[in-house]
C-alpha positions as a printed Julia matrix, in Angstrom:
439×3 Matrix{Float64}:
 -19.79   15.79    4.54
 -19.68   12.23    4.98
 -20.67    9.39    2.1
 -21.73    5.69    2.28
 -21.63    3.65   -0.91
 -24.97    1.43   -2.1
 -23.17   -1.91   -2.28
 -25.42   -3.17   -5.26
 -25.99    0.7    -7.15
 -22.64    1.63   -6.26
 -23.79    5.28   -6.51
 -22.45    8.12   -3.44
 -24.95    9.17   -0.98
 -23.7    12.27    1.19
 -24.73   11.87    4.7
 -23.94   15.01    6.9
 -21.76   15.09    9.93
 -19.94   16.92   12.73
 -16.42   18.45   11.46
 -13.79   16.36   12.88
 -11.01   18.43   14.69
  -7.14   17.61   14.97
  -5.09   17.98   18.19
  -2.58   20.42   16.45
  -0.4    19.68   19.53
  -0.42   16.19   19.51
   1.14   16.33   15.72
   3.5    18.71   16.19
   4.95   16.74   19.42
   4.37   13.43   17.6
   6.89   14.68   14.95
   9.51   15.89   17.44
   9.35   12.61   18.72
  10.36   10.98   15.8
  12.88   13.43   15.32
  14.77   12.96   18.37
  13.95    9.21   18.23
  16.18    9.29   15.11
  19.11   11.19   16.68
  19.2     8.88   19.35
  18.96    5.65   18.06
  21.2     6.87   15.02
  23.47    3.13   15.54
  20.77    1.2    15.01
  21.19   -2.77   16.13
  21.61   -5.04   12.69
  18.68   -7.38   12.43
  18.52  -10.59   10.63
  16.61  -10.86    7.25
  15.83   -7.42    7.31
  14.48   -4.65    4.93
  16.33   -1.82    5.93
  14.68    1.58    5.93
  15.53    4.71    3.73
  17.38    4.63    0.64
  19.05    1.02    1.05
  16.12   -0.5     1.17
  14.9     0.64   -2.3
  14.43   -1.86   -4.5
  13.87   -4.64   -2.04
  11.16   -6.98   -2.18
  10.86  -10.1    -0.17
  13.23   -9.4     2.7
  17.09  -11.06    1.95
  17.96  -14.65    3.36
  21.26  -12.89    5.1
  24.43  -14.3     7.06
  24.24  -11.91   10.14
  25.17  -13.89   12.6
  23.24  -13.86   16.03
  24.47  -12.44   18.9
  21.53  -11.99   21.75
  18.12  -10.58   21.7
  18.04   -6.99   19.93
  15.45   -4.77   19.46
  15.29   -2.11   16.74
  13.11    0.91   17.65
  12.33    2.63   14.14
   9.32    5.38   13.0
   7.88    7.13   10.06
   6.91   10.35    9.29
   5.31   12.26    6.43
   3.73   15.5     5.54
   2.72   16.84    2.27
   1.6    20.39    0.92
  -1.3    19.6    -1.74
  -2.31   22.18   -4.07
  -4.65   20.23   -6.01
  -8.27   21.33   -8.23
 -10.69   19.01   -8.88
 -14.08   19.29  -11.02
 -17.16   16.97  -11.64
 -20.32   16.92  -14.63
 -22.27   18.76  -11.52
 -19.99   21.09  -10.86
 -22.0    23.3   -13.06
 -25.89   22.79  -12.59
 -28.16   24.51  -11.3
 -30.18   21.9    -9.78
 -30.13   22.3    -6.32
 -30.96   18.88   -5.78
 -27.69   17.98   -7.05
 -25.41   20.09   -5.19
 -25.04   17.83   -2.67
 -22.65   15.92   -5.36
 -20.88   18.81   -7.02
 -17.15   17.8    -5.94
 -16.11   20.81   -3.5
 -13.64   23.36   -4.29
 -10.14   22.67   -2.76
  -7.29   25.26   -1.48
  -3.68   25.08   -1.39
  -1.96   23.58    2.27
  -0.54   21.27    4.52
  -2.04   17.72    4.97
  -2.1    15.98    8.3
   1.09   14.84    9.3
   0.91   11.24    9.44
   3.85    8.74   11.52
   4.57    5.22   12.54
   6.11    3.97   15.09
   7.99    0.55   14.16
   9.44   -2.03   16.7
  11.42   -4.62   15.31
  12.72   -7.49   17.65
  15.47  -10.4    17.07
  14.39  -13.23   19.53
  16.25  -15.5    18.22
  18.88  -16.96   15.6
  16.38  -16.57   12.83
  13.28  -15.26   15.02
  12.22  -11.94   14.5
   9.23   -9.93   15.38
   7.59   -6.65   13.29
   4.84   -4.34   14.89
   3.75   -0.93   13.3
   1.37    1.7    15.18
   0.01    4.25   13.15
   0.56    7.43   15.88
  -1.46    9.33   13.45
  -3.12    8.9    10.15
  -5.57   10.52    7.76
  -8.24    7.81    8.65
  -7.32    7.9    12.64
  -5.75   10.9    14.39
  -5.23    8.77   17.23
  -2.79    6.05   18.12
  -4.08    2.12   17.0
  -1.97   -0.88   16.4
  -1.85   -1.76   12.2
  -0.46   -4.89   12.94
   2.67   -7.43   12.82
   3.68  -10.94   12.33
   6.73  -13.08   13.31
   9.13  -14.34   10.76
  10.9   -17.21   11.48
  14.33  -18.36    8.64
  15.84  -21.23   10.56
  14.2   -23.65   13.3
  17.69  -23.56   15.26
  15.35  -22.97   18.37
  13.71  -26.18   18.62
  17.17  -27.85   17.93
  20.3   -26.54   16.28
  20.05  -27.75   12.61
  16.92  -28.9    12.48
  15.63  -28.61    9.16
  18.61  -26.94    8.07
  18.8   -27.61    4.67
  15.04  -27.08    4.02
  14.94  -23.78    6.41
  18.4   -22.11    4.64
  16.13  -21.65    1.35
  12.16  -21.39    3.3
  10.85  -18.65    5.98
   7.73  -19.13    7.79
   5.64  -15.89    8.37
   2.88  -15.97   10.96
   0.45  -12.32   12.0
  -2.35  -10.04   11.2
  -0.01   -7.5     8.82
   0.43   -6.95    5.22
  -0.07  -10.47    3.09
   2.68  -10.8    -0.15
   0.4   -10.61   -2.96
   1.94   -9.11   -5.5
   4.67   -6.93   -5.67
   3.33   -3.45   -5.57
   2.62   -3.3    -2.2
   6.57   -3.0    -1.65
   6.68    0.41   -3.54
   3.89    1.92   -1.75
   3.27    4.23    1.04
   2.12    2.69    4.45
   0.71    5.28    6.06
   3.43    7.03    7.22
   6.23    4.72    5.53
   6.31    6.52    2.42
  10.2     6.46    1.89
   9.87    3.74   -0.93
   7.43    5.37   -3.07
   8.89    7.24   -5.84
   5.51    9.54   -5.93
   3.33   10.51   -3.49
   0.12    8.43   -4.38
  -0.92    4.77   -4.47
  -2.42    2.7    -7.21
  -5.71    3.39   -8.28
  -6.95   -0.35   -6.95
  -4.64   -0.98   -4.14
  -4.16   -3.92   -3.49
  -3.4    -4.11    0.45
  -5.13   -5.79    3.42
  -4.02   -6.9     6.64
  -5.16  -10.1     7.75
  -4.47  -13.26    9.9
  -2.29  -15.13    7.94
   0.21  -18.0     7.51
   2.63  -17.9     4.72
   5.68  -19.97    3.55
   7.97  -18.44    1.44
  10.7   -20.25   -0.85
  13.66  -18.71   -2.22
  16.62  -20.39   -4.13
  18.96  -19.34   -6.14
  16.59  -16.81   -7.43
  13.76  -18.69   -7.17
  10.78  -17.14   -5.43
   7.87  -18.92   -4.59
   5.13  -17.99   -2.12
   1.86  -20.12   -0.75
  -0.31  -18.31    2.02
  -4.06  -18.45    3.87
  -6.3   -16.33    5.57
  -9.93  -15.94    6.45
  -9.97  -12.83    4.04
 -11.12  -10.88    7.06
  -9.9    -7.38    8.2
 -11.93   -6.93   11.6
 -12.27  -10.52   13.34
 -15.45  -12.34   15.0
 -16.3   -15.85   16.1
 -19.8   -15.64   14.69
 -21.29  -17.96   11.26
 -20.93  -16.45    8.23
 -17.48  -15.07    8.33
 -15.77  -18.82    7.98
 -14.42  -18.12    4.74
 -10.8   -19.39    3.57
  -8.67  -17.01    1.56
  -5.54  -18.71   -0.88
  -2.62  -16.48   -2.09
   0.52  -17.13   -3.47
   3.32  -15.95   -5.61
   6.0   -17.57   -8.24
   8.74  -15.44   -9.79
  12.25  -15.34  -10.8
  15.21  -12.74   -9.8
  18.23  -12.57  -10.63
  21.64   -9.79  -10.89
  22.21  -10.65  -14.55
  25.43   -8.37  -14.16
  26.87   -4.89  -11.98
  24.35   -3.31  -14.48
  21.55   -5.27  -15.32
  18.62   -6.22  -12.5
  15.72   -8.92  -14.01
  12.29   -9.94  -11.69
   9.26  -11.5   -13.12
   6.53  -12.4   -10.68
   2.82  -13.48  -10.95
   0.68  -13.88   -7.67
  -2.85  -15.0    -7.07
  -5.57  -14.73   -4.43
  -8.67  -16.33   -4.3
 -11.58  -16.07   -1.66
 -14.08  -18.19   -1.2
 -18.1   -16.98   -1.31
 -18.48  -18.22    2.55
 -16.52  -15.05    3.63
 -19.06  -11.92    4.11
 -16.35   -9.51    2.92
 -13.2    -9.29    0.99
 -10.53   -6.56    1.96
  -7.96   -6.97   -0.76
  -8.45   -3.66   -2.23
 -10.33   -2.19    0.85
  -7.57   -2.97    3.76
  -5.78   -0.09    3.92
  -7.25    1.89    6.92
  -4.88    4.61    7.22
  -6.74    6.51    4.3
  -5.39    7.56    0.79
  -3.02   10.22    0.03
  -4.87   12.76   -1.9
  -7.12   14.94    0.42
 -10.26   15.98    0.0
 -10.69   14.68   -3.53
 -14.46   13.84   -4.76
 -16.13   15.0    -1.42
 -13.97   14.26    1.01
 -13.68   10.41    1.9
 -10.67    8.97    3.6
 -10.47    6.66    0.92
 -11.0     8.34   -2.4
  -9.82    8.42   -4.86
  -9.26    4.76   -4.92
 -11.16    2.56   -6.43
 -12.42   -0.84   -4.71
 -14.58   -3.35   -6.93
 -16.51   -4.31   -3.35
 -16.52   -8.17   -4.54
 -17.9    -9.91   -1.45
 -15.2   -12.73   -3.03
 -13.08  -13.01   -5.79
 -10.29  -14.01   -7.74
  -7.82  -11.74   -8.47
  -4.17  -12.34  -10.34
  -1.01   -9.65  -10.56
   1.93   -9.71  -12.64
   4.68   -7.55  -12.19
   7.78   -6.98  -14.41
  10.88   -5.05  -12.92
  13.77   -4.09  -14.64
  17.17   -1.68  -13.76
  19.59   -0.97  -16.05
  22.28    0.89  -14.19
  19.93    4.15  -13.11
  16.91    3.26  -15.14
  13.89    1.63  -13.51
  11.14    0.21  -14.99
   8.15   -1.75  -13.12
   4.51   -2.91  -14.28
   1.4    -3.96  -12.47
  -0.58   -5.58  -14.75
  -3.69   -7.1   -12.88
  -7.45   -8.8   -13.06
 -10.03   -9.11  -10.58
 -13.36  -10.79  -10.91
 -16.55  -11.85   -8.73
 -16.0   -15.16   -7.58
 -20.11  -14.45   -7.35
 -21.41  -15.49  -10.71
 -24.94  -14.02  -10.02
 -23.81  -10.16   -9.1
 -20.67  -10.72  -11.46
 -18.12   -7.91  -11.75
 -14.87   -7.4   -13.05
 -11.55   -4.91  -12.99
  -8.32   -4.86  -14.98
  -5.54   -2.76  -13.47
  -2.77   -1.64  -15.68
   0.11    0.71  -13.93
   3.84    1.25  -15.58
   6.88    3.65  -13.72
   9.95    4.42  -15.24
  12.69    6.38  -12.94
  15.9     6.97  -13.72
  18.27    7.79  -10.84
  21.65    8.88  -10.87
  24.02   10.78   -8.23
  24.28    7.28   -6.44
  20.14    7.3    -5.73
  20.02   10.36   -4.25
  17.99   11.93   -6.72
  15.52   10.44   -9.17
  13.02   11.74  -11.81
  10.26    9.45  -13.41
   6.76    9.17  -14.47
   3.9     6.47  -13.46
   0.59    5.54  -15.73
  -2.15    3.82  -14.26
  -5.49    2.99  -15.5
  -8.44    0.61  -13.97
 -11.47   -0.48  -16.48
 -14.22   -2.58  -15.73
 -18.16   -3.44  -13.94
 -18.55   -3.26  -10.48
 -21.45   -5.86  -11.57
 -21.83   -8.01  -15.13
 -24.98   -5.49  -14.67
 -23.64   -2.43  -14.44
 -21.93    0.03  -17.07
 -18.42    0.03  -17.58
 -16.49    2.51  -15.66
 -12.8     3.64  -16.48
 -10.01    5.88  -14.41
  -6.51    6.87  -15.67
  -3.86    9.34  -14.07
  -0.18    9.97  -14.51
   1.91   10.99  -12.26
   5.31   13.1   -13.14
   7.75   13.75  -10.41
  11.37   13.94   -9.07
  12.96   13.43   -5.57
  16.06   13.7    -3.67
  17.35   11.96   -0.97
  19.54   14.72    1.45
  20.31   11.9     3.82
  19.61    8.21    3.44
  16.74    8.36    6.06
  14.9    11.73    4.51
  13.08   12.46    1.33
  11.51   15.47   -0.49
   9.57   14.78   -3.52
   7.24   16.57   -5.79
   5.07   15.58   -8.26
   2.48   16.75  -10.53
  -0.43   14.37  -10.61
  -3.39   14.14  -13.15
  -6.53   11.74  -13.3
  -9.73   11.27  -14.78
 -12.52    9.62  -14.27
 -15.47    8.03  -16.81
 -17.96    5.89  -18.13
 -21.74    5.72  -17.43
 -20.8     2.97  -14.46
 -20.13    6.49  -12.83
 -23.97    7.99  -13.38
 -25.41    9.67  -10.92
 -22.43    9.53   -8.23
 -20.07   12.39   -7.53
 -17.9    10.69  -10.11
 -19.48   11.41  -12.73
 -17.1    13.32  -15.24
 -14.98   13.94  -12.31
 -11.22   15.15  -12.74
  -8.64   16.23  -10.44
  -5.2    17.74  -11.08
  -2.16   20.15   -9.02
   0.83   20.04   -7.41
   1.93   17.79   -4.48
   4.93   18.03   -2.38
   6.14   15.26    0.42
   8.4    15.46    3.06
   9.38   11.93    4.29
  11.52   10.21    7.36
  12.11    6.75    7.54
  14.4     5.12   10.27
């Protein structure tokens, strides 16, 4: 079954369609790929300004202003892969009627098994002293079992290119970001699972309203001394066309502070904004991520559930995110507000989302728990609607490029904003496991 969403009711209507089959053959051989991949480019060339995969790159936000010096072009051939086993149950306020004009919306029973396999394939090129390139291609994912391009940008930390030291003092604290990839709003989107890249994430789901989008963009980024400060545009547009309408101009940015207060103690405080303007016929911010969600098959069957996206056509939207380690314990917040830049439709979400880990046995292994919770109108019309889960879970790293976690997720979902969709009353709870490689 296949459902559309009513853009001003914002109720579920269940369309039917054809059952959509996976080449079983093309996964499997898409994960010995990456497997041999990583056994053969095990010596990896060193990039510049780099966010290294697997466990060293935990923790890492904005990508590190680094020393390494330059010595010819390079190119770093890298890939994903993740599988889970879900054993999830779900139930909704229909799940008992007897109306059989309502069965349509009953939230369908789920089994115990393996997810589609999902993997990346990451290319990662050094051009030149301070040039480098990122493209990822989702091989497979939950939304697209075939092969499409997610996207990439070039990052550019000196300007020795045009002349040697041009700029130099402005360039050894600023980077210049160009592509249609992943804009830095906030600081969530560096815990989270990209499709396939799911090495980061201490659990196996994303936020409730995710905020993550891929669009044209040009960014500057400023970092000094701890410093972080980030001003970036788009067009707010996911898919791209020439035609009237779609001339909107998107503002984001970012200010923050972080700093190695000692060997034990880690302090970041950052608060970003985005604003879109009402010109643009869409806004992506929570609605970008095309590879799908993580849970399967939860409140009937969208790619995208259980996530929940406001639909603003434009909006405002500000996160702040606390992060704090104290030798193993971790401990980062999303606390974040969204509202129709459309005064006449109105509409309005608060996001509030806290993990604490601790990890010991030098990061190897690592137990924690998240809360998350989104409130709010999808219209100033429209009855409040409310979702909350927790997830509890533990992981170990066995080498510093693979991952096994497990967690036990809960979430439920109410409010009369929810009346009359397959929402309504709707819970879902179980057992996930992941299996992740990142190289």
């Amino acid at each position: 079954m296949k459902k559309s969403l009513n853009q001003n009711q914002n109720q579920l209507i269940f369309k039917p369609k054809a059952m959509r089959t996976t080449n079983f053959l093309k996964i499997i051989s898409t994960a010995l790929s990456l497997m041999l991949t990583l056994g053969l480019f095990a010596q990896q060339p060193e990039l510049q300004n780099f966010r290294l995969p697997g466990q060293q790159g935990l923790n890492v936000f904005e990508a590190p202003k680094d020393d390494v010096p330059f010595d010819g072009v390079k190119v770093r051939v890298g890939g994903d892969f993740a599988i889970q086993v879900q054993g999830l149950s779900q139930t909704n306020a229909f799940a008992n009627t007897t109306d059989t004009l309502l069965i349509p919306l009953q939230a369908p029973k789920l089994g115990t098994n393996v997810n589609l396999p999902t993997a990346n394939l990451n290319l990662d090129a050094q051009f030149a002293d301070g040039v480098r390139l990122h493209l990822r291609t989702y091989l497979s994912s939950r939304n697209h079992t075939e092969a499409w391009v997610k996207g990439g940008y070039i990052q550019i930390d000196n300007l020795n290119f045009i002349k040697e030291g041009f700029l130099g003092g402005f360039m050894e604290m600023a980077r210049l970001r160009f592509g249609m990839d992943d804009i830095n709003y906030g600081d969530a989107h560096f815990r989270r699972s990209d499709n396939a890249r799911a090495i980061y994430n201490p659990f196996v789901g994303n936020y409730i309203m995710d905020a993550f989008t891929t669009e044209p963009f040009a960014e500057l980024t400023i970092m000094k001394s701890g410093i972080i400060g980030v001003l970036g545009m788009t067009n707010g547009r996911l898919n791209q066309n020439p035609f009237p309408g779609d001339d909107g101009l998107t503002v984001y940015g970012k200010v923050g502070y972080d700093t190695q207060v000692n060997d034990d103690l880690r302090v970041r405080l950052t608060g970003s904004f985005y604003s879109s303007s009402t010109n643009s016929t869409r806004d992506y911010l929570y609605a970008g991520d095309r590879a799908g969600a993580r849970y399967y098959g939860i409140l009937g069957g969208s790619d995208f559930d259980p996530r929940i996206n406001p639909r603003f056509n434009s909006r405002t939207a500000i996160q702040i995110n606390p992060f704090v380690k104290f030798q193993g314990l971790e401990f980062f917040v999303i606390y974040e507000m969204t509202s129709n830049n459309d005064n006449a439709v109105g509409g309005d979400m608060t996001q509030l989302a806290a993990e604490l880990l601790y990890r010991f046995a030098s990061d190897k292994l690592f137990v924690g728990g998240r809360y998350n919770s989104v409130t709010g109108k999808f219209s100033k019309t429209a009855n409040s609607v409310t979702v909350d889960r927790i997830n509890a879970g533990a992981g170990w790293f066995m080498t510093e490029n693979i991952l096994t976690k497990v967690e036990y997720v809960t979430s439920n979902y109410s409010g009369n904003g929810f009346a009359g969709t397959v929402n309504q009353g709707a819970s879902f709870n179980g057992i996930m496991i992941e299996a992740v490689i990142g190289f």
